[in-house]
C-alpha positions as CSV (number, residue, x, y, z in Angstrom):
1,X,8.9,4.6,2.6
2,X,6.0,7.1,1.6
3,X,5.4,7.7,-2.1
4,X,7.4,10.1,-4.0
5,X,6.1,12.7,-6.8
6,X,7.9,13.8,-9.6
7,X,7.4,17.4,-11.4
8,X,8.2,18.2,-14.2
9,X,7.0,22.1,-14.9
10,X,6.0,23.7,-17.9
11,X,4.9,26.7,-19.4
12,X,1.9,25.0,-20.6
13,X,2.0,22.0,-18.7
14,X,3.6,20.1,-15.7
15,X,4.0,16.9,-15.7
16,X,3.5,14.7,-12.4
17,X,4.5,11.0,-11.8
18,X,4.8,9.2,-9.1
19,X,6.7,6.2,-7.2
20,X,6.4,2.8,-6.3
21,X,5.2,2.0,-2.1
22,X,8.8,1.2,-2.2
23,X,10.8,3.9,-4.0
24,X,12.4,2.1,-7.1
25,X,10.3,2.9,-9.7
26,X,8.7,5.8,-11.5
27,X,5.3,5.7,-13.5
28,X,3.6,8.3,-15.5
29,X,0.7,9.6,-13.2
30,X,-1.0,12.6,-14.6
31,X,-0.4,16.2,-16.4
32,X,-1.2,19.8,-15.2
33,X,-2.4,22.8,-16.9
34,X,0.6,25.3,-15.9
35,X,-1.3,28.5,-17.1
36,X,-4.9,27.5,-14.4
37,X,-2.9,29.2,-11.6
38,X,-2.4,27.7,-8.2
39,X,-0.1,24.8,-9.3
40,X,2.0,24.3,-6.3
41,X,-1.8,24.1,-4.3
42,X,-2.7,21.5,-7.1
43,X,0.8,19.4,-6.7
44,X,0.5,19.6,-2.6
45,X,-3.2,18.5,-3.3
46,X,-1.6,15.0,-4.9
47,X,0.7,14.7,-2.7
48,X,-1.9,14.5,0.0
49,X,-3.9,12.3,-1.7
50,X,-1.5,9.6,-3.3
51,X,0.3,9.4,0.3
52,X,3.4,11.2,-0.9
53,X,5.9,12.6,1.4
54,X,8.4,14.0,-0.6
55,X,8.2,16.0,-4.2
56,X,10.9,16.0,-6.8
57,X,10.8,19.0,-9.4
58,X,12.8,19.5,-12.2
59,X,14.8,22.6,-12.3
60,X,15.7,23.1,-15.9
61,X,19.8,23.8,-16.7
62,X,21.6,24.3,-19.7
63,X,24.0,22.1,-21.0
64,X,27.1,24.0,-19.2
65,X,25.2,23.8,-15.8
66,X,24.2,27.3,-15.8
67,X,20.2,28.5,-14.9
68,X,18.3,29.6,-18.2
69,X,14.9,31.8,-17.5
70,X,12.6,28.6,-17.0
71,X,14.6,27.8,-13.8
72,X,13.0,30.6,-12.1
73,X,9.3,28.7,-12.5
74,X,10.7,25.7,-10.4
75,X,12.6,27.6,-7.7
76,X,9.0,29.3,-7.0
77,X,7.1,26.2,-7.0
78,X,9.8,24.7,-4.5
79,X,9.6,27.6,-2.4
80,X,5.5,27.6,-2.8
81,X,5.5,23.5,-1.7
82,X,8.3,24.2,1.0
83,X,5.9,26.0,3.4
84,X,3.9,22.9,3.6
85,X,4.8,21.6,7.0
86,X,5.6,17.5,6.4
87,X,6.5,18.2,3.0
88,X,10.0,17.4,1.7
89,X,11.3,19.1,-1.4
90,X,13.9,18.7,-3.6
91,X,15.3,20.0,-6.8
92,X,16.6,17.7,-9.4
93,X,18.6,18.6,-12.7
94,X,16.3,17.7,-15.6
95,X,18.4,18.8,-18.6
96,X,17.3,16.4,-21.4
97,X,14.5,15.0,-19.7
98,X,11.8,16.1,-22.0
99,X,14.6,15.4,-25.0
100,X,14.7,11.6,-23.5
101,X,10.8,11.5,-23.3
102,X,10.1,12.5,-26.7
103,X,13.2,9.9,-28.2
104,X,11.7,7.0,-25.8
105,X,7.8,7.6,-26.9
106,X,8.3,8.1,-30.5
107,X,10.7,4.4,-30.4
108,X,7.5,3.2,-28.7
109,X,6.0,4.0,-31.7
110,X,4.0,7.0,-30.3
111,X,3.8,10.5,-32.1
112,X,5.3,12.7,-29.6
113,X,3.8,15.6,-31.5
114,X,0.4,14.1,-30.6
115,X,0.7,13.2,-27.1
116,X,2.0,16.2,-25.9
117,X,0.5,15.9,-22.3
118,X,2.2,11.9,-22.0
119,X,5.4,13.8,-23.1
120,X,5.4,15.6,-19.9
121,X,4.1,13.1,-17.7
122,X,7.3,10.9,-19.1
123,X,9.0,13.8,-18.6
124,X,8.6,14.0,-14.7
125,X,8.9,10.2,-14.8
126,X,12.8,10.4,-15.9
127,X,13.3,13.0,-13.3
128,X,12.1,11.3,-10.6
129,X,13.3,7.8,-12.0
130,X,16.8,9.8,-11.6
131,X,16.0,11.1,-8.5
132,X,15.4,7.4,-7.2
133,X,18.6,5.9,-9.2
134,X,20.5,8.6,-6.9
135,X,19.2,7.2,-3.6
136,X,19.8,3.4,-4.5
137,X,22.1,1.6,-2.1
138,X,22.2,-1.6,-4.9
């Protein structure tokens, strides 16, 4: 199985992890400026290089499953990656992700506040850790 990416955009910043060789587990891998321009360019660029075949990103939702404004980000860097030829996309719900993150770190004994950028790249961890979870056969 090729490598997965996860994304996790941002206004500010997207966050990018990545899987395992064999697809069970997420790690934290690296965080994008959002406002630099060219992101979906920057995220194929990854994928490229870390031998990833497929790229998970987070389409934020409300809590009653409707889109909110940030949605619309996503939807154009899934269309932006799609016209990559060998490229798989998918969307993945990531309502609470950055919530999770922040709760998880700060237990660690991190300041969230602080470590905005790790934040995010837990961020796209839980999405594509969620992503995998979906895909288990065990």
């Amino acid at each position: 199985m090729a490598r997965v990416l996860g994304i996790d955009p941002g206004e500010a910043r997207t966050g990018v992890a990545i899987s395992d060789e064999l697809g069970f587990l997420a790690h934290p891998l690296t965080t994008l400026d959002s406002r630099a321009g060219g992101l979906a360019g920057r995220i194929r660029k990854l994928a490229v290089e870390r031998g990833a075949g497929t790229v998970v990103v987070g389409i934020p939702r409300n809590m009653d499953g409707s889109y909110g404004p940030a949605a619309a980000k996503s939807r154009e860097i899934i269309e932006e990656l799609r016209s990559e030829p060998g490229l798989v996309v998918e969307g993945w719900d990531e309502r609470l992700s950055t919530v999770a993150a922040s709760r998880a770190l700060r237990e660690s004994g991190l300041d969230a506040r602080r470590q905005r950028g790790v934040i995010d790249r837990a961020a796209a961890q839980i999405i594509l850790q969620g992503w995998l979870d979906s895909r288990s056969c065990v």
